[in-house]
N, C-alpha and C positions, 0 to 999 in steps of 0.2 A: 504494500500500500504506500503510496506518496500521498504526499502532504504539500499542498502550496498556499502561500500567502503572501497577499499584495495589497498593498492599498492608494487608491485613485481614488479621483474628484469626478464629482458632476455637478451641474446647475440644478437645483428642485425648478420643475416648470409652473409652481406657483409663485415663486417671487425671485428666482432669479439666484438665490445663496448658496453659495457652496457645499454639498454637501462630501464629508470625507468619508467613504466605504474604506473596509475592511473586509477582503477577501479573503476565504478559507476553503481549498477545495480540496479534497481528498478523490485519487483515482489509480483504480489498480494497475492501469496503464500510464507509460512519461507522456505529458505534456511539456509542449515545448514552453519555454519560459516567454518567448517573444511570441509566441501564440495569446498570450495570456495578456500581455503587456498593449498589444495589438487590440483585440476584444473588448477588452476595457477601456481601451482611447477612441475610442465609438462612440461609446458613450459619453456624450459633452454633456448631455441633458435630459433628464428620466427620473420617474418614479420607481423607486428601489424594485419592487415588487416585478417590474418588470426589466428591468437588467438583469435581475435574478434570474427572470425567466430564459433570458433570451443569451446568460453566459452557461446555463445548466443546456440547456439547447446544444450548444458549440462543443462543451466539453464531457458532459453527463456525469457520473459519480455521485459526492456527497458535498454540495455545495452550499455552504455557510455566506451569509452575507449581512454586516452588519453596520450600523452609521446611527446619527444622535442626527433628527429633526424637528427643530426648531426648539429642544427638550426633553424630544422622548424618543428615547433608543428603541429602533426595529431591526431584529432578527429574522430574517427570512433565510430557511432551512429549505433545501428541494435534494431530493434523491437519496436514494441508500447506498449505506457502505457496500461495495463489491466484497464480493470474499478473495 
């Protein structure tokens, strides 16, 4: 099992703030790190919930993703550990 983690920015598309994600993917297969780096500079601007969607999409596994909006930390979890 690998373990990755990154963290990138995006705009919230309700008022424009930075928002700072913290990624956590686990996959029983490598990911390239600029694969990773790459997907996530996509994203300039988005609701968590769906970056979430759409980096478990690209990579599949067990992908964590977490950030503090406007005060209140969301965790969005998608997919299971591979064995």
């Amino acid at each position: 099992m690998n373990t990755y983690r990154y963290t990138f920015a995006a705009a919230c598309p309700g008022n424009g703030e930075q928002i700072i994600y913290s990624l956590e993917l686990q996959n029983a297969d490598m990911v390239r790190v600029e694969h990773i780096k790459t997907a996530c500079a996509l994203h300039r601007e988005g609701f968590q919930e769906h970056i979430a969607q759409d980096l478990h999409s690209r990579f599949g596994g067990r992908l964590t993703l977490r950030a503090m909006h406007h005060g209140v930390e969301i965790e969005t979890v998608l997919g299971a550990i591979q064995p």
